[in-house]
C-alpha positions as CSV (number, residue, x, y, z in Angstrom):
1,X,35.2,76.1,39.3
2,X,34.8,74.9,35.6
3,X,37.0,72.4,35.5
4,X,36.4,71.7,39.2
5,X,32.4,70.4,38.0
6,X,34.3,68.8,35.2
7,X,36.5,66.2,37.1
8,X,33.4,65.6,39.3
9,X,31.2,64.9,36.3
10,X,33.8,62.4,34.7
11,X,34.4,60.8,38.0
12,X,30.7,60.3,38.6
13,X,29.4,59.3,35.4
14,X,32.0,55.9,34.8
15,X,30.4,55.0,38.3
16,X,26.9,55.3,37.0
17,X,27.6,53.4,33.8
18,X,28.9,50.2,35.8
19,X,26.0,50.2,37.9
20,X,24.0,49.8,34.6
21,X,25.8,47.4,33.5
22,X,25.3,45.3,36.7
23,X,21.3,45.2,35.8
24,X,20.9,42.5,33.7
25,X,18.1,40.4,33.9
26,X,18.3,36.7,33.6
27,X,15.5,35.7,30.5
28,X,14.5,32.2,30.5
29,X,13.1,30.5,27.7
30,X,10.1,27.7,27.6
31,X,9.7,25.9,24.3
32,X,6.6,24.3,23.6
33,X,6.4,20.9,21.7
34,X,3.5,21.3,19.2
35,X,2.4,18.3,17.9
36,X,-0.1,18.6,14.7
37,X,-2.4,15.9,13.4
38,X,-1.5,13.6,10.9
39,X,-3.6,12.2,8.4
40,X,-3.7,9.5,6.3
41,X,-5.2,7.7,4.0
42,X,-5.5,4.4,3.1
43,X,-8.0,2.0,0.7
44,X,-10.6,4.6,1.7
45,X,-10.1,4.7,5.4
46,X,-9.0,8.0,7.1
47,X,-6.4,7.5,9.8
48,X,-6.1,10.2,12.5
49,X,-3.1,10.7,14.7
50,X,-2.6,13.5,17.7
51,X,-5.7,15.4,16.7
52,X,-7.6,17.5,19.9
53,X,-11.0,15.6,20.9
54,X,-13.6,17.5,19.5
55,X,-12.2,18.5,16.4
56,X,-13.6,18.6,13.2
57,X,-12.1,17.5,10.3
58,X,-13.7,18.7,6.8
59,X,-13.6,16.3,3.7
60,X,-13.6,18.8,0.5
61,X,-13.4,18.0,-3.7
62,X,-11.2,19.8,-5.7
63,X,-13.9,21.7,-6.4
64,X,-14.5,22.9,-3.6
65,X,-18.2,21.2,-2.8
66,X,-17.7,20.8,1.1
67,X,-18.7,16.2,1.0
68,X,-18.7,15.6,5.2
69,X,-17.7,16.6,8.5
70,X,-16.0,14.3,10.8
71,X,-16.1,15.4,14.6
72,X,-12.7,13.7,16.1
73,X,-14.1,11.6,19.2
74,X,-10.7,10.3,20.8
75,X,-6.8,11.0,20.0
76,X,-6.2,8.4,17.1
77,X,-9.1,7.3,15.5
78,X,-9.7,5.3,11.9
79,X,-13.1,6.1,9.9
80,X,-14.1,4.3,6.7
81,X,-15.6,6.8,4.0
82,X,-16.9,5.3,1.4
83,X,-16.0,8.1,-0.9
84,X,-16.2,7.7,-4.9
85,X,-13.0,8.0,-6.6
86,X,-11.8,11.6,-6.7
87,X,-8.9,13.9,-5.3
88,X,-10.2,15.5,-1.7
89,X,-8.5,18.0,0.8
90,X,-8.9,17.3,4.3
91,X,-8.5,20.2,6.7
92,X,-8.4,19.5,10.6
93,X,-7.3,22.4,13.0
94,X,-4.8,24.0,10.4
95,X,-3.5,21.2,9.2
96,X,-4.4,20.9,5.0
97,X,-4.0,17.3,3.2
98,X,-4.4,15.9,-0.4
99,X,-5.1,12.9,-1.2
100,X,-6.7,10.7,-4.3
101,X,-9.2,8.4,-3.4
102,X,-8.9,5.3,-6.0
């Protein structure tokens, strides 16, 4: 009876591990392009690339004295600052630049 149970088991069990391996689920992947903003600056004029309307880009000293806020009104964008001469960081939606304003 023992070994009857056994030969059943074995036969039974290879079956049940094939139907498992039939199961597998297809996975698709979606990559989304993120673009950031770029910024630059040039003879005291901040140029904005691929930033989100509505943003707000903060103009900093080294200091850390917070000098303007910008709110972004289209996707690329130019705006004169008339800052003095100084190093400034300019943060806009993650995005954390440098620059020396001569």
């Amino acid at each position: 009876m023992k070994r009857f149970l056994f030969v059943i088991i074995l036969l039974v069990l290879p079956v049940q591990v094939f139907l498992f391996a039939q199961e597998k689920k297809e996975r698709k992947v979606v990559i989304e392009e993120i673009t950031l903003p770029e910024l630059n600056v040039i003879d005291n004029i901040l140029h904005i690339k691929n930033a989100p309307v509505g943003a707000k880009v903060e103009i900093i000293t080294i200091v850390g004295n917070k000098v303007r806020q910008i709110e972004i009104k289209s996707k690329e964008v130019a705006y004169e600052l008339n800052l003095p001469k100084a190093i400034y960081i300019f943060k806009l939606e993650g995005v954390v630049r440098k620059f020396v304003i001569r």
